[in-house]
C-alpha positions as CSV (number, residue, x, y, z in Angstrom):
1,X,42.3,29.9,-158.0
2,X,41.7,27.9,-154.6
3,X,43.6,27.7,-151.1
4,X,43.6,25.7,-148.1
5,X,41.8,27.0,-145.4
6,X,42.2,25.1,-141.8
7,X,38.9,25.5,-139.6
8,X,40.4,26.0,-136.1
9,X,37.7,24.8,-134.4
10,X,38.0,21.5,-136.1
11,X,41.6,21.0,-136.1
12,X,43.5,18.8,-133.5
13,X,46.5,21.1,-133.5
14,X,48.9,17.3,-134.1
15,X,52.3,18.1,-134.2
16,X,52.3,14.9,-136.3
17,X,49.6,16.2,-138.7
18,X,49.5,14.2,-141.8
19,X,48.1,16.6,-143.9
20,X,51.3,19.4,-143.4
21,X,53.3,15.9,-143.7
22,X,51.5,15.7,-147.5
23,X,52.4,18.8,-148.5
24,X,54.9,18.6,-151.5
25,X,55.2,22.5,-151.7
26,X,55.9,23.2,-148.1
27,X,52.6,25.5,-147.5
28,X,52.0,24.2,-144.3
29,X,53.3,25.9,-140.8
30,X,53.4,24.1,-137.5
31,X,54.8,26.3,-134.7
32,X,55.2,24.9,-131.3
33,X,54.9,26.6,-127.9
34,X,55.5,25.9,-124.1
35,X,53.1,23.0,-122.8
36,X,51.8,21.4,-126.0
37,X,51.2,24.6,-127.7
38,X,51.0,23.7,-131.4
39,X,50.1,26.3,-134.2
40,X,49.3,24.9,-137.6
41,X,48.3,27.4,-140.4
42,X,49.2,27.6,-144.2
43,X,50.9,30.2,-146.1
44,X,48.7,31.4,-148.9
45,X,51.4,32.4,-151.3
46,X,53.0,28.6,-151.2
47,X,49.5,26.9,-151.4
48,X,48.6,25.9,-155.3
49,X,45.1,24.7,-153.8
50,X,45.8,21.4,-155.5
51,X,43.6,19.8,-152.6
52,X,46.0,16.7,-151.4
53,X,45.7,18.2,-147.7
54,X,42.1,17.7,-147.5
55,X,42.7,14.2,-148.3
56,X,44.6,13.3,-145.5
57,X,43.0,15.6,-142.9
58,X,41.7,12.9,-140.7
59,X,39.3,15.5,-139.3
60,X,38.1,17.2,-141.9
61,X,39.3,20.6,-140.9
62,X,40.4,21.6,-144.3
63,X,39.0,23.0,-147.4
64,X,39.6,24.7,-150.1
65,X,38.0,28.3,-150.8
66,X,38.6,30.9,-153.4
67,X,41.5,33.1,-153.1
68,X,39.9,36.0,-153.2
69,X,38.2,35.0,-150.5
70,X,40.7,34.1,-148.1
71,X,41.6,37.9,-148.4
């Protein structure tokens, strides 16, 4: 089985992000902070690694990796 993985160094940190907006089962996690501080990451039990997110990742900053090794 796969999961989501965001590459941090990639990622624009939107709070708009399009690909948490396409997730149907709520796996994505966007915490905001004082001045612009945004946090995105994905919970690893709610991810089915069905993929959709990579799609509309306008960066490219995530992909999908076994689950065993995202441990």
């Amino acid at each position: 089985m796969r999961v989501a993985r965001i590459d941090e160094n990639i990622c624009d940190k939107s709070p708009f992000c399009p690909a948490a907006m396409s997730c149907r089962f709520k796996a994505f996690k966007v915490t905001f902070g004082g001045s612009f501080r945004i946090n995105i990451s994905i919970d690893e039990e709610k991810c089915t690694g069905c993929g959709v997110c990579t799609r509309y990742c306008p960066h490219g900053a995530i992909e999908l990796i076994d689950r065993e090794k995202a441990s």
